[in-house]
LORO-923456 format. One record per atom (N, C-alpha, C, O): residue in three letters; x negated, y, z. Coordinates in steps of 0.05 Angstrom, whole numbers, plus 32768, in hexadecimal, padded with zeros to 4 digits. Atoms other than C-alpha are relative to their C-alpha. Example, Ala and Ser with C-alpha at 12.3 -4.5 7.8 and 13.67 -1.06 7.14 Angstrom:
BEGIN
Ala7FEE7FE88000Ala7F0A7FA6809CAla7FEE80188000Ala7FD98018800DSer80107FE87FFFSer7EEF7FEB808FSer800F8016800ESer8005802C8012
//
This chain:
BEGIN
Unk7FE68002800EUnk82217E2080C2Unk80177FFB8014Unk80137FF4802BUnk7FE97FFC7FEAUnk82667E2480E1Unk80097FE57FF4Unk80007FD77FE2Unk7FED801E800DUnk829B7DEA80DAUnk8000800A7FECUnk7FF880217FEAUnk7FF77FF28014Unk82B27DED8090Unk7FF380087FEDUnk7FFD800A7FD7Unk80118002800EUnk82767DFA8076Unk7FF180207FF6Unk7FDF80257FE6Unk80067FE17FFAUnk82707E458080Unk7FE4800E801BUnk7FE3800C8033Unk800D7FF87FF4Unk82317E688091Unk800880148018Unk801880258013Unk7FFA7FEE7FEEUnk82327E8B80DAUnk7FF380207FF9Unk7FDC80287FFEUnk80087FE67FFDUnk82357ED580C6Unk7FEE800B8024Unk7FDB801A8029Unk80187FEA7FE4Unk82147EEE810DUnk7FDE7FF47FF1Unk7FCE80057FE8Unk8013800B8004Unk81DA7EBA80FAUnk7FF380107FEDUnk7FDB80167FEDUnk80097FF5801EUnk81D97EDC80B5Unk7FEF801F8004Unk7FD980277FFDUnk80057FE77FEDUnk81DC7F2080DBUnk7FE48004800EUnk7FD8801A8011Unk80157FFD7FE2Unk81A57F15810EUnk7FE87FFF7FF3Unk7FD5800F7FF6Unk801C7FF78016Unk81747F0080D6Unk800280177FE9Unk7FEC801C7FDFUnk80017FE88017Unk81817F3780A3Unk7FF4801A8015Unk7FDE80248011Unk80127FF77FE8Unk81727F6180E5Unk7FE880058005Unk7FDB801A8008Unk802580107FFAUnk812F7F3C80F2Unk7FF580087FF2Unk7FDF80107FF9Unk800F7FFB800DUnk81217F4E80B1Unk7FFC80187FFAUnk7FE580217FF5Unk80067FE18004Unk812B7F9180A7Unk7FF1800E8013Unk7FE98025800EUnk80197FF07FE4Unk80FF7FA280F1Unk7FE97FF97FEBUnk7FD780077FE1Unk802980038005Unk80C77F7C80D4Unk7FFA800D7FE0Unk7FE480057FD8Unk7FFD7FF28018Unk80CE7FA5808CUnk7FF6801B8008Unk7FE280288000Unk80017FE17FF3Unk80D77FE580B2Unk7FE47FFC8011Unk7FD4800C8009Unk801D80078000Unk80957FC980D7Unk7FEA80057FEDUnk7FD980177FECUnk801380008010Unk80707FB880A5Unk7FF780187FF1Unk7FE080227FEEUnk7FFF7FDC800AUnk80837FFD8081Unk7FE38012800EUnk7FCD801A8006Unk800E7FF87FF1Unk8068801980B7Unk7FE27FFF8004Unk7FD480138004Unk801E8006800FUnk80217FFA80B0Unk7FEF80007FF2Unk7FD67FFF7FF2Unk80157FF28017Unk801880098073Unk7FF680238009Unk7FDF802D8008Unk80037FEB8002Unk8024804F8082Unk7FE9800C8009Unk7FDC801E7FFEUnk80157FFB7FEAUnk7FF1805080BDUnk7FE77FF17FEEUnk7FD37FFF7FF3Unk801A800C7FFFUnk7FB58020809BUnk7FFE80157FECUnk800F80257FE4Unk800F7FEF8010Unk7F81803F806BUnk7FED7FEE7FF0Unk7FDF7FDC7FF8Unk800A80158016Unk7F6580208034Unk7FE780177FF5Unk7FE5802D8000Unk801F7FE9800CUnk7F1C80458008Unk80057FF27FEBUnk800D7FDB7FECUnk800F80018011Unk7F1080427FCBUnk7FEC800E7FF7Unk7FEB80267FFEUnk80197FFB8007Unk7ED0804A7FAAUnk7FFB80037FE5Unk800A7FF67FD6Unk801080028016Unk7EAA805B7F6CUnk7FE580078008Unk7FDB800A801FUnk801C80028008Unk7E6580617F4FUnk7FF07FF68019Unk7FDF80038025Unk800E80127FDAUnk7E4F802F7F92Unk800080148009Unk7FEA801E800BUnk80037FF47FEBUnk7E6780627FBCUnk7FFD80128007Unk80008019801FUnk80087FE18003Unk7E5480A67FA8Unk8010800E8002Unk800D8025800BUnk7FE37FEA7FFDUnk7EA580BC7FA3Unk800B7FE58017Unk80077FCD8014Unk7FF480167FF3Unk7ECA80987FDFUnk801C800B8000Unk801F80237FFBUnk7FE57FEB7FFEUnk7F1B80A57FE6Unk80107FE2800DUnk80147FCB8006Unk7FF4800C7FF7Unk7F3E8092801FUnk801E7FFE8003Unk802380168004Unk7FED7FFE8002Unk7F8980848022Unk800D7FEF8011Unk80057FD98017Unk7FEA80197FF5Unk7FBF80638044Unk800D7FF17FEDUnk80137FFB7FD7Unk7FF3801B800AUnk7FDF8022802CUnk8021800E7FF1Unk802F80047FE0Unk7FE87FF78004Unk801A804B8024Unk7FFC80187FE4Unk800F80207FD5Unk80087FED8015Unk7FF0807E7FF1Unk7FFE801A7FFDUnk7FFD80277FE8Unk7FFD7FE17FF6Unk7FF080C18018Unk7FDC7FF88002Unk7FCF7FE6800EUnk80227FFF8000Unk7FA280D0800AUnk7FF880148015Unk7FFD802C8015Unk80107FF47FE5Unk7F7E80E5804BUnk7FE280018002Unk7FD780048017Unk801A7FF68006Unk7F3E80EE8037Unk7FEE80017FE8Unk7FFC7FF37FD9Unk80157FFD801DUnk7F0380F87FF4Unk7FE380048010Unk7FDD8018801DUnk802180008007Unk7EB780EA7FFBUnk7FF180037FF2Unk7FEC7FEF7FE5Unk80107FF8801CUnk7E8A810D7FCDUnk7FE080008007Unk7FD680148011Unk80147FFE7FFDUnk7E4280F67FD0Unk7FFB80157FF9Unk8009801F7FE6Unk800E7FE08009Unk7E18813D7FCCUnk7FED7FFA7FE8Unk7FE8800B7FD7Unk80118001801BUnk7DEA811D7F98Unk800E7FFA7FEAUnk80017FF97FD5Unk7FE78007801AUnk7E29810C7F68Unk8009801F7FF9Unk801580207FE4Unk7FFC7FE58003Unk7E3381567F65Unk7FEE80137FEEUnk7FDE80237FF7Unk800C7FEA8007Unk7E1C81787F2FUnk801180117FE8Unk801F80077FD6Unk7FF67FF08004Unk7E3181B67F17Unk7FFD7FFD7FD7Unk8009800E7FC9Unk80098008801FUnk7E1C81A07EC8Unk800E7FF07FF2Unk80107FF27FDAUnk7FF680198005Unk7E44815F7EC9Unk801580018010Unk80107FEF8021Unk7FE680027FF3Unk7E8A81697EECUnk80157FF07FFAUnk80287FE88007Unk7FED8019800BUnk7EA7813B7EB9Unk7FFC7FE0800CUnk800E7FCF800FUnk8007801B7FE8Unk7E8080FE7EE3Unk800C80048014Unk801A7FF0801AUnk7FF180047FE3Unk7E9C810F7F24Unk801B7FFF7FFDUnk802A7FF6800EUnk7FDD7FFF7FFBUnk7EE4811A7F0CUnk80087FDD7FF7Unk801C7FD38001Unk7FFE80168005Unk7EE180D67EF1Unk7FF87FEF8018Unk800A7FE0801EUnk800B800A7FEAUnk7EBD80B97F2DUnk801980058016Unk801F7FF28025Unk7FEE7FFA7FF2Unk7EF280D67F52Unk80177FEE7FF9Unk80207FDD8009Unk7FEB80128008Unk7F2980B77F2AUnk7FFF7FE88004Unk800F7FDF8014Unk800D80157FF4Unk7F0880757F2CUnk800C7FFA801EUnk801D7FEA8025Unk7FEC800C7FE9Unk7F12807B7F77Unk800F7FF5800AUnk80117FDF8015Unk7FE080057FFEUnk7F57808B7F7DUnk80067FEF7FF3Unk80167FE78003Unk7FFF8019800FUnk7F6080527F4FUnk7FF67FED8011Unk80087FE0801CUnk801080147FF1Unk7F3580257F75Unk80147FFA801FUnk801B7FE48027Unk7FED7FFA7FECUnk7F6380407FB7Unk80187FF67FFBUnk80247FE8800BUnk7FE280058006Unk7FA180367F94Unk7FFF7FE27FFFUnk80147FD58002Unk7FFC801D8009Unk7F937FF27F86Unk7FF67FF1801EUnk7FFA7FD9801DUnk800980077FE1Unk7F7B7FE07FCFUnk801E7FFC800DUnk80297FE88015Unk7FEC80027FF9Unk7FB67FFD7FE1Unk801F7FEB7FFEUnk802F7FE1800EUnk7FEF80178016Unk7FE37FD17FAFUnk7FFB7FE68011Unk800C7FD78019Unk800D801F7FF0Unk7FBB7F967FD4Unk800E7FFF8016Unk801F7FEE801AUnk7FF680037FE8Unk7FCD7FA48012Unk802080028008Unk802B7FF6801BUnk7FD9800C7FFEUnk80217FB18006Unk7FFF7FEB7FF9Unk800D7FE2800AUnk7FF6801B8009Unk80227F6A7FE6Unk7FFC7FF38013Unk800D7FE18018Unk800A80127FF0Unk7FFA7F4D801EUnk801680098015Unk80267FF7801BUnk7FEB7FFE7FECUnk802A7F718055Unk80207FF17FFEUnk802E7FE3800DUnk7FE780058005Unk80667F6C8032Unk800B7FEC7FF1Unk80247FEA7FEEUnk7FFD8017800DUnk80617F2C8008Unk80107FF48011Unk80277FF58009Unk7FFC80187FF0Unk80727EFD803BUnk8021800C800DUnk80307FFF801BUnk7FE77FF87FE8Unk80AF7F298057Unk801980057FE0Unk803280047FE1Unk7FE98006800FUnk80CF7F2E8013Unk80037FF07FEDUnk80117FF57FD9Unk7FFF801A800EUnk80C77EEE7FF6Unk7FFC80067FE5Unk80037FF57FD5Unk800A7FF38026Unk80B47F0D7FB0Unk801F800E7FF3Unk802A800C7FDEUnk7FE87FFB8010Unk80F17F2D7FABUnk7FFA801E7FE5Unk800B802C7FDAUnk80067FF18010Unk80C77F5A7F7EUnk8003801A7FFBUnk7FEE80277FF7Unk800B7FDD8004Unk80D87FA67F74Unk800480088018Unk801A80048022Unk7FF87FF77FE9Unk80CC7FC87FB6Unk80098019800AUnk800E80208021Unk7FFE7FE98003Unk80D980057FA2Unk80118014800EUnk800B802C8014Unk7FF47FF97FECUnk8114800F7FCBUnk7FFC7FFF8021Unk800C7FFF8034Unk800280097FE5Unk80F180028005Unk7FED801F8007Unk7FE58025801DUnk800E7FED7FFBUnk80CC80427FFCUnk7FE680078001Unk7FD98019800CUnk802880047FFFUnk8087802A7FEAUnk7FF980087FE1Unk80057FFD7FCFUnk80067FF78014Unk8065804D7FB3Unk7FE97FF07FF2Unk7FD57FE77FFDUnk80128012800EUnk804080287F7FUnk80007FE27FFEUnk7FEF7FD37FF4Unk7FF8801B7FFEUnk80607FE97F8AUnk801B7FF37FEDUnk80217FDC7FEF
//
């Protein structure tokens, strides 16, 4: 605080700063990690980034059958569900602590949050 009783704008400055690197960081982290989700223990796997750009699908060969396509599309969904919610885990855990719960992050450019 300055005489007077006035906060030092630079001070104010320098942390709003601070915070927006480690935002734009954290961003960043999500984008790069990779989260799995799973169904039927493992038979559909689906990997994704934290950020929700899906980079990969694992289809056990014995979950495959040409008779029953309505199981795998569900097994599948499951997944991505299972993924999405990994994902969800891991923005709160990055970005909890950097935005004090200020709650919608939406402008921050994170999907599903």
């Amino acid at each position: 605080m300055q005489p007077g009783g006035q906060p030092d704008m630079s001070m104010i400055l320098q942390q709003a700063q601070k915070m927006q690197e480690q935002l734009m960081t954290a961003q960043q982290e999500l984008a790069e990690a990779e989260v799995t989700g799973q169904a039927g223990n493992g038979l559909v796997r689906v990997t994704q980034t934290a950020a929700g750009e899906i980079r990969r699908v694992e289809i056990d060969p014995k979950i495959v059958d040409p008779e029953d396509v309505e199981t795998l599309q569900d097994l599948l969904v499951g997944a991505i569900q299972d993924a999405s919610r990994a994902a969800q885990e891991l923005q709160a855990e990055k970005m909890g602590p950097l935005t004090g719960g200020l709650g919608d992050l939406g402008g921050f450019g994170l999907p599903g949050v």
